[in-house]
FIVEX-735755 format. One record per residue (C-alpha): x, y, z. Coordinates in pm, whole numbers, plus 50000, padded with zeros to 5 digits. Example, Ala and Ser with C-alpha at 12.3 -4.5 7.8 and 13.67 -1.06 7.14 Angstrom:
<pts>
512304955050780 513674989450714 
</pts>
This chain:
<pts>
123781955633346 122361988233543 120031997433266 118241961733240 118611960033635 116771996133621 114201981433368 113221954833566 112881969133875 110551999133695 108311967133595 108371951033975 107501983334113 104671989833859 103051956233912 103151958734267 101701993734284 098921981734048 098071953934253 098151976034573 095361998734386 093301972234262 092691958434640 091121990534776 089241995834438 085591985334600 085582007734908 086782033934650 084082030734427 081112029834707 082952060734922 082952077934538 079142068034507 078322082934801 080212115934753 078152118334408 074802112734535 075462140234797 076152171034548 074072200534560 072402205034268 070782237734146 066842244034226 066062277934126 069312298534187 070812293433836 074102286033723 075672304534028 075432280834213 076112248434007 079252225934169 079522205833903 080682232733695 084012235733839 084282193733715 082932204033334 085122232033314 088252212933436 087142181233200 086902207032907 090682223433007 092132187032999 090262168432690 091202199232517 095322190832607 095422152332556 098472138432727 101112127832471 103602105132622 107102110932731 107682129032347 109432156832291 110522182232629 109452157532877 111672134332679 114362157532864 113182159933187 112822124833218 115752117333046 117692137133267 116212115633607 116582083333410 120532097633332 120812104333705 119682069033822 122422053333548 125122071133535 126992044033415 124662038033083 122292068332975 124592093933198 127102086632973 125042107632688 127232139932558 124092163732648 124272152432985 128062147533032 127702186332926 124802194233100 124272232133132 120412236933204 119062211933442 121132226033793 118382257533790 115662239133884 114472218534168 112392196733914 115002178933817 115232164034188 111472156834186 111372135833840 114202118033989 112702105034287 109522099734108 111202076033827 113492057534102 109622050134259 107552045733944 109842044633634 109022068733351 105892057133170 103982061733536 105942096833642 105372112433298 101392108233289 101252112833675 103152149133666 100822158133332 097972156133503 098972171733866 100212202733637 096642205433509 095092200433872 097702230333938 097652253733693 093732250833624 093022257633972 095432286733979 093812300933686 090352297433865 091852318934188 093102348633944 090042347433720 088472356334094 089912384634158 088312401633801 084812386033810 082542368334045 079982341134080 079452318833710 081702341033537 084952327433733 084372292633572 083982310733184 086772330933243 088782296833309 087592283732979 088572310832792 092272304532852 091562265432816 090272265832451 091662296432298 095012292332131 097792292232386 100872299232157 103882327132264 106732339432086 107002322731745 104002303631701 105092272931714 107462255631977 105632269332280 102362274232458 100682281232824 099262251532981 101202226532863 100172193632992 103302180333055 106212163533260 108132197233236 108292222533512 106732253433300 102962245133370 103942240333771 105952273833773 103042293033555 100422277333820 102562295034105 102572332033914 099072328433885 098232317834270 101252347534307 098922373634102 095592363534254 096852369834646 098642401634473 095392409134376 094042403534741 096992423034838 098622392335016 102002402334928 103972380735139 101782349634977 102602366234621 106162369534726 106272328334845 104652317434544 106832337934310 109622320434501 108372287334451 107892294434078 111942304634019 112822271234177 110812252233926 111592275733656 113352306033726 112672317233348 109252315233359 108952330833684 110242362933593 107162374533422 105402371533790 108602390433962 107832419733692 104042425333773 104822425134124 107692446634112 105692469333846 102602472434046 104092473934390 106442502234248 103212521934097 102202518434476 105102529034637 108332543534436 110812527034643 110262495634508 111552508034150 114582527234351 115452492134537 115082473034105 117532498433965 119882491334277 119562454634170 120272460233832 122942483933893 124652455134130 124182430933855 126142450333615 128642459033809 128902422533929 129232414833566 131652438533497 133722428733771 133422385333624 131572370133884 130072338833844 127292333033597 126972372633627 130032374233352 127632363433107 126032394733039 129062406632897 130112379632703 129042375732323 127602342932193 130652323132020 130432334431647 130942296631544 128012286931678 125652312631617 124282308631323 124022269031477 121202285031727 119632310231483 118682280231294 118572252731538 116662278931809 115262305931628 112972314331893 115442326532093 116062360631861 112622380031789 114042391231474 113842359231353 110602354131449 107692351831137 105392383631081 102502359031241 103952360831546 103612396831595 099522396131556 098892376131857 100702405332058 098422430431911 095552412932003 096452402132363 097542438632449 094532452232290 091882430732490 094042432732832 094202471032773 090632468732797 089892448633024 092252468233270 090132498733200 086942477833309 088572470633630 089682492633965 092762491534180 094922464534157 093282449833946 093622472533664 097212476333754 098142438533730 096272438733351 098612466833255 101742455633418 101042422233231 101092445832934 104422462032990 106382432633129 105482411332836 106322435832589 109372445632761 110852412732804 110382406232434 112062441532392 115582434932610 115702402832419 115572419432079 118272447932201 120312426232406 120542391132297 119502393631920 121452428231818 123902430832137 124102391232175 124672388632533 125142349732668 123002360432983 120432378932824 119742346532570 119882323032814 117792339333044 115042342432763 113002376532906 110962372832564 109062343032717 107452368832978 104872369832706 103412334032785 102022355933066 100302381432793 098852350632618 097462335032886 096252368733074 095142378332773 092702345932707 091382352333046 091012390732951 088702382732631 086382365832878 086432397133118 085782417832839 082712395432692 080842397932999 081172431733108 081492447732767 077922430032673 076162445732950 077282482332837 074782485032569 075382486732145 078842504532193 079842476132399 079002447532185 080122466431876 083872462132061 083172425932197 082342416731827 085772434231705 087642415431992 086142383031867 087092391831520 091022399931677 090702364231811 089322345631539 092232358231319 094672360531586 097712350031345 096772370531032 098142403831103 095892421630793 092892408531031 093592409931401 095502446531328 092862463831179 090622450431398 091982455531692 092802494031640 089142495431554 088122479831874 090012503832077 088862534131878 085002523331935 085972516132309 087382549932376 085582572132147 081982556832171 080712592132175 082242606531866 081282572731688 077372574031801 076212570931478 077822539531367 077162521631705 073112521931666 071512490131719 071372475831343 074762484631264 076012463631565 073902437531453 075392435731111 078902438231271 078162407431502 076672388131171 079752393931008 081852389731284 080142352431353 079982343130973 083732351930841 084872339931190 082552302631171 084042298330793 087772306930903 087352284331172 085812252530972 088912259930730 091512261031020 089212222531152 089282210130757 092992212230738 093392193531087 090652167231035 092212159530690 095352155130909 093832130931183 091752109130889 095052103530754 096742095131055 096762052231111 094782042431417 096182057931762 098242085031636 095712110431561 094902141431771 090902138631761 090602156832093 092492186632017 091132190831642 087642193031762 087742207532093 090652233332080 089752244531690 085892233831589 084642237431956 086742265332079 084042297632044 080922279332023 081772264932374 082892299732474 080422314432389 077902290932558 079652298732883 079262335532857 075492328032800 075332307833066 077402331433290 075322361733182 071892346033149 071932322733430 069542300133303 068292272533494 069442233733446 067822202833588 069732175933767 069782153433513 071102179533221 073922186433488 075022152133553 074662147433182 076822163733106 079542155233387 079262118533287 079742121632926 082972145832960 083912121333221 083692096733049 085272112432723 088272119032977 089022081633085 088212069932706 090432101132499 092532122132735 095272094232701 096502098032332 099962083732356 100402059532034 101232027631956 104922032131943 105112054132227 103452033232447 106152008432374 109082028232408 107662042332771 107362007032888 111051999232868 111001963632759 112981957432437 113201919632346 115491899232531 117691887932203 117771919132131 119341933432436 121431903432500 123221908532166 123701948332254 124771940532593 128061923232445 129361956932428 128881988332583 129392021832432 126702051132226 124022040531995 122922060131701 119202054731631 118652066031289 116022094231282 115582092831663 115162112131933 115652095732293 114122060932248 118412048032285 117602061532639 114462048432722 114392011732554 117952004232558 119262024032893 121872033032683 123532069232581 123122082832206 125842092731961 123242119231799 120172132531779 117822166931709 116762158632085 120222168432214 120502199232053 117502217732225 119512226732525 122652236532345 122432273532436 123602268032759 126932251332693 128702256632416 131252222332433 127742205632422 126922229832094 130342219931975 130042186631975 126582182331905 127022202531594 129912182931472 128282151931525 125212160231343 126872174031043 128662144131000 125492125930972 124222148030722 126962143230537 126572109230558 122912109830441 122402096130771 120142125130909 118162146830771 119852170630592 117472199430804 118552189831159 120152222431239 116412236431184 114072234931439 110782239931197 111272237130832 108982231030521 108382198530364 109842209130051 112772213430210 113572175330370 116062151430299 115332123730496 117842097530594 119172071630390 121022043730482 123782033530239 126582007030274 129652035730206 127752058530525 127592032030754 131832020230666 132732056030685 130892064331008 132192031031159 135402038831108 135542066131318 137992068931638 134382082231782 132032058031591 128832044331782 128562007831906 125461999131763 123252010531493 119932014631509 117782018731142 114292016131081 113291994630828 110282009530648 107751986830501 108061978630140 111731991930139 115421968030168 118071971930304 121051982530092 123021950730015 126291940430203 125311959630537 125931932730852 122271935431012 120151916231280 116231926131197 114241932131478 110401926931401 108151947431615 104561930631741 102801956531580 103671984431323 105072017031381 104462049531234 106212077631175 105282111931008 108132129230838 108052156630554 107492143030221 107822163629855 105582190629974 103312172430264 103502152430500 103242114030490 103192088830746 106362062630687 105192024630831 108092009931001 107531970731105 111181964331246 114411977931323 118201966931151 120871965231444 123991970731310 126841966831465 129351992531430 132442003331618 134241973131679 132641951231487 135451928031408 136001922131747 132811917731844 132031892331560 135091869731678 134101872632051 
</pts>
């Protein structure tokens, strides 16, 4: 079969490329030796001019994102290459017969290649960590262009450790260490911004380019700044935009390809399928939380743009504007006017730009805004407040209007900005924002202590949430203090992050690990190879692709990219609801976050699995965990497969979350069965 031909030669490859490593390994190690022993290390000149900061901060930026696995976007991605390679098996699967999203990006082409080479488990981890090479470095040339010496390598860990979330707060953040093209294409608008900065436009222009061919949605945040600050520059720029647009709507008007969109209305079947399924797509579905972040990023960018000059200043407030206006023509135009183009497009995600500008800005702001004196500090303390309480609106708004009030008015506000009184406001600030913090950390530990052994997140808990401002705040001392550091503090400190890095920065658990390696049991695969056809894995996502090579009948997975066809919504949606009907899915599928309280979780009953066989449509095989302590119902045909080690899942429980132990698998046969069993 082309799936266990695939398989195997995924394993040959990876042996033979590990045993290809492993012979240069010595001359590796002494070359690496050497290269250590001849850093420059600091005598007297301070942190300035310490190289092995750039190495801490980029250990911090990474132990702070552990890499995950293959699980949940990159499943996609990956999927997609592993659907290209077997066309015959996984290409088969209805979100990729219907495929709508992948053709806009060159990434797709890249994975590909990369999978045919490696196979996935090696592609997936490889790609997570070139995006952090990428976008880290990136980062480091904008941060740059605001601030010099020390201070470039703070300003980079401010957007590593403080919280990265856009639009709603949940599905989506900057700097996401994964195989997806969105950290790659946010790398290239911020190498685009820093030579726009240097006024390199043709650079800005080729990296912006690069950027739409990974991801032209992402992209367009970097096309706006340019556009918006080139136009401040030089009118004709904004006369050449409207041309553009005009074009476009007449093209649109006139049904040209892909163009025609913008004037045709989301199907009115399906949607109130993506309002539930994809509620991040329409801001007026988004939670009052999700509006405080955008207070407090415009806030700190606003002034940080005023503590800059030239183009500078204008890239801070065209960040501003294009963020806030991309969430605005997604609001009028897809949510109340529901365009097709305008939806798919998603302008709203121009704010991942404001988040992570704005992360950058805070650190602009605590440098410069610390050197101005008590009227200074009294706003740096405010900001820090904004931050600390970035998703409670009550907080962050107040806060931040106070903050800009102090930074404009300092004069009319002299009396309230004398030394004590900016002393109690930073004692404040630091106390409410240490015990909001240790609450945010208490909630997360309790989390990880509950998790079994491999599947906690120990690296983001403490870094990204206990850490987060004291480690801040330790590089703004350092930056503004420049104290001095012996060799041995220095190298300290490298080899213990180093270290943490090889020993934590690879989180993937148990059960990932196993599905990324590809190698189901032999009996097992055998007995499904008898017949080809769709498997439904019960309460799944893409492991059908991954360990069996084979396509799946249904899944939450195939939904995510059901905006951009609607036979794929279609079917999808039918297919689902039949499961839910069935009590064979969770009766929550169509909704992309919902509340414990609210879960049914799949049950596997004799009458669901006869009904659902008996389909014209019905899946081949079925595929049901078996949870520990728990039987099957009785008269179900099943084959157990017992995993080598336990697997666990967390799911929503009556009110919490528990973690479900799963120690094998029932394969059921299913469409055909009869046949099958007198074959």
């Amino acid at each position: 079969m082309a799936a266990t031909r695939l398989r195997s030669a995924w394993r040959t490859r990876e042996g033979d490329l590990s045993a290809t490593l492993s012979r240069p390994l010595k001359p590796v190690v002494a070359a690496a030796k050497k290269f250590w022993a001849t850093i420059p290390l600091p005598g007297a000149a301070g942190i300035g001019n310490v190289s092995s900061i750039p190495l801490i901060a980029f250990l911090v930026f990474v132990l702070g994102r552990p890499y995950r696995g293959i699980f949940q976007e990159p499943q996609l991605y990956i999927g997609r290459a592993v659907a290209d390679l077997d066309p015959s098996g996984v290409g088969r699967d209805l979100m990729f017969v219907h495929d709508g999203q992948f053709g806009f990006s060159l990434f797709r082409f890249v994975v590909r290649a990369m999978v045919a080479l490696w196979g996935p488990a090696m592609t997936g981890e490889a790609l997570a960590f070139v995006a952090a090479l990428a976008w880290f470095f990136a980062a480091r040339a904008l941060a740059r262009q605001f601030v010099g010496g020390g201070a470039v390598w703070m300003v980079v860990i401010f957007a590593a450790l403080l919280p990265n979330a856009y639009g709603t707060p949940y599905p989506f953040g900057f700097a996401e260490l994964k195989a997806i093209p969105r950290p790659f294409a946010e790398a290239f608008v911020l190498a685009g911004l820093a030579a726009l900065a240097a006024r390199r436009d043709v650079l800005c222009v080729c990296c912006l380019v690069a950027a739409a061919l990974l991801h032209p949605t992402m992209a367009l945040a970097g096309f706006g700044v340019f556009v918006s600050v080139r136009g401040l520059e030089d009118r004709r720029w904004f006369w050449f935009c409207g041309c553009a647009g005009t074009l476009s709507i007449l093209g649109g008007a006139l049904g040209l390809p892909l163009l025609d969109r913008l004037f045709t209305a989301i199907d009115p079947s399906l949607l109130s399928l993506h309002e539930s399924h994809n509620a991040f797509l329409f801001p007026s579905l988004w939670p009052i939380e999700s509006f405080a972040p955008l207070i407090v990023q415009t806030v700190t960018l606003a002034i940080a743009a005023l503590l800059q000059q030239g183009r500078a200043r204008r890239i801070l407030a065209a960040i501003i504007a294009v963020g806030l206006g991309g969430i605005t023509i997604s609001a009028i135009f897809g949510d109340w006017l529901s365009s097709l183009l305008v939806v798919q497009v998603q302008p709203w995600r121009a704010a991942w730009l404001m988040a992570a500008a704005g992360a950058m800005a805070l650190g602009i702001c605590a440098v410069e805004l610390w050197r101005r004196g008590p009227s200074g500090r009294m706003v740096l303390a405010l900001l820090v407040l904004c931050w600390s309480y970035n998703t409670v609106l009550g907080v962050a708004g107040p806060a931040a209007i106070l903050a800009l009030s102090f930074h404009f008015g300092a004069q009319r506000f002299a009396l309230l900005l004398k030394p004590q009184y900016v002393l109690a406001t930073w004692i404040f600030t630091v106390a409410v924002a240490t015990i909001w913090n240790i609450r945010i950390f208490a909630h997360l530990w309790e989390i990880v202590v509950a998790a079994p052994a491999g599947y906690d997140n120990l690296n983001f808990a403490l870094i990204r949430k206990l850490l987060a401002f004291p480690i801040c705040a330790l590089a703004v001392y350092f930056a503004v203090v420049k104290p001095r550091m012996g060799p041995l503090v220095q190298k300290g400190c490298a080899i213990v992050l180093l270290a943490a890095f090889f020993c934590l920065w690879d989180r993937r658990p148990p059960a990932e690990r196993m599905m990324e390696a590809s190698r189901a049991p032999p009996d097992i695969m055998r007995l499904i190879d008898r017949r080809q056809g769709e498997v439904l894995w019960i309460d799944g996502l893409s492991e059908a692709w991954f360990f069996l090579g084979r396509p799946q009948w249904a899944s939450p997975q195939q939904g995510n990219p059901a905006i951009f066809s609607s036979a794929l919504a279609a079917e999808w949606r039918n297919r689902m609801q039949v499961l839910m009907d069935l009590r064979l899915a969770d009766a929550k599928s169509f909704v992309h976050v919902s509340t414990p309280e609210s879960a049914d979780l799949p049950r596997l009953s004799l009458e669901g699995v006869r009904q659902l066989c008996g389909r014209e449509d019905a899946p081949t095989w079925i595929i049901a965990p078996l949870e520990h302590g728990k039987e099957l119902p009785a008269g179900i045909d099943v084959i157990q497969w017992r995993l080598p080690e336990p697997h666990f899942q967390m799911t929503k429980g009556d009110g919490r979350y528990v973690w479900r132990r799963i120690d094998a698998f029932g394969v059921i046969p299913c469409a055909g069965q009869k046949r099958l069993q007198s074959d």
